[in-house]
C-alpha positions in Angstrom: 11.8 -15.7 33.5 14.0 -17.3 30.9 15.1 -20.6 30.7 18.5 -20.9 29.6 18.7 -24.5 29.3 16.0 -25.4 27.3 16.3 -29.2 25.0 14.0 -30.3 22.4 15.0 -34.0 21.8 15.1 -35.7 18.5 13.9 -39.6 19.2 17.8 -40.7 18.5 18.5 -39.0 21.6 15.8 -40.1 23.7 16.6 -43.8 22.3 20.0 -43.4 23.5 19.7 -42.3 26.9 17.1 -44.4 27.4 19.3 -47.0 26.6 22.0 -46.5 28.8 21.1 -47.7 32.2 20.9 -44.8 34.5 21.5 -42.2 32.3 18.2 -40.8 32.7 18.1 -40.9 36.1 21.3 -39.1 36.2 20.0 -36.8 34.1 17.0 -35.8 35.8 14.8 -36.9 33.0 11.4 -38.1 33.6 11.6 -41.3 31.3 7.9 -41.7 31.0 7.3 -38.1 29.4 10.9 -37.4 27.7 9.7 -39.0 24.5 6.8 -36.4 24.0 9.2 -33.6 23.9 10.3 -33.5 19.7 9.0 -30.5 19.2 8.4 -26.2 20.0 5.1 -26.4 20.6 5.7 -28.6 23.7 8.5 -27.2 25.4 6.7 -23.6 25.0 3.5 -25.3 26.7 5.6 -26.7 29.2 7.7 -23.8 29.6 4.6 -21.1 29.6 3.2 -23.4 32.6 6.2 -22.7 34.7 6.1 -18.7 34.4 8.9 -19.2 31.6 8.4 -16.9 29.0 11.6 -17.4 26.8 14.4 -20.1 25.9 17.8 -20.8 25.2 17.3 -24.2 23.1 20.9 -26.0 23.5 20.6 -28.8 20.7 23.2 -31.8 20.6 24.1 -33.6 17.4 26.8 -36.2 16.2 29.6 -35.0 14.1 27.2 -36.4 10.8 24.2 -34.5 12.4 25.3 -30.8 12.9 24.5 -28.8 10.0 21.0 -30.2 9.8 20.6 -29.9 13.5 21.8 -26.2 13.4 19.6 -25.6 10.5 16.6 -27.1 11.9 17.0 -25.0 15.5 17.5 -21.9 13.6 14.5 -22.2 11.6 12.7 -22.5 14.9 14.4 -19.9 16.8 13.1 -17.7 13.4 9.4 -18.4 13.3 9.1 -17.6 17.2 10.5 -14.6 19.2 10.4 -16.7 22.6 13.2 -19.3 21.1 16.6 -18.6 20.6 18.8 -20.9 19.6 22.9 -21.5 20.7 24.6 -23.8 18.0 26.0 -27.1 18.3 29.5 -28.1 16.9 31.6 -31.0 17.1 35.4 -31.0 16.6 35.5 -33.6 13.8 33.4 -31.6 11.3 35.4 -31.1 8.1 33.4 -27.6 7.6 33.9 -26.4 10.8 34.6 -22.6 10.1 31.8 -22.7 7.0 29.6 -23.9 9.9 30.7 -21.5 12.7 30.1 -18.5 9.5 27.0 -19.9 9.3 26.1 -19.5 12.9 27.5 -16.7 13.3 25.4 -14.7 10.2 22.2 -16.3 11.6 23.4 -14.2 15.0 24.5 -16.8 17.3 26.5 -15.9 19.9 26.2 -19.8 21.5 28.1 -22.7 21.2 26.5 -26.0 22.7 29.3 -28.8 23.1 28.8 -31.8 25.0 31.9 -34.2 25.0 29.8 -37.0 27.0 27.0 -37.0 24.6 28.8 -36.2 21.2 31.7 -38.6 22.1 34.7 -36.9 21.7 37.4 -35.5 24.7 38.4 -32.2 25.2 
């Protein structure tokens, strides 16, 4: 089984839908164990647990955050063959086709946009 949503949360995320009354609920994120999941190692314990043996990690980011946040999900996609890793981009970017090269040479073939979270309309 693969799991083709898969999230690792940085803690800015999980402190801003945690602030935003309801959000998690609408979500259907368990509030109380959402912070312990930063990291690989987690999400592949988790995951293993539920028969999953592979993911599609769909990071988010802020216009200021997406180059580090697509080089920190492809280094993690690299060091493990059960991770794989779309990209995130954001419309405001100034580099956005040095970005999408950059994507694209790691082999990504998977754009993550989220206008509700990243703040911008399509």
């Amino acid at each position: 089984m693969i799991d083709s949503h898969a999230h690792i949360y940085s803690k800015a995320i999980i402190d801003n839908v945690l602030s935003i009354d309801g959000l998690a609920d609408f979500l259907h994120l368990d509030a109380k164990s959402v912070a312990g999941r930063t990291d690989p190692e987690t999400l592949k314990r988790e995951a293993g647990a539920a028969g999953v043996r592979a993911c599609l990690l769909l990071p988010v980011a802020p216009a200021s955050g997406v180059c580090e946040t697509n080089d920190r999900f492809i280094k993690m996609a690299e060091k493990d063959a059960s991770l794989f890793t779309a990209g995130v981009l954001h419309p405001s970017i100034r580099n956005l086709d040095a970005e999408m090269e950059k994507l694209s040479s790691h082999g990504i073939r998977a754009l993550k946009l989220s206008s509700f979270s990243q703040k911008f309309d399509l």
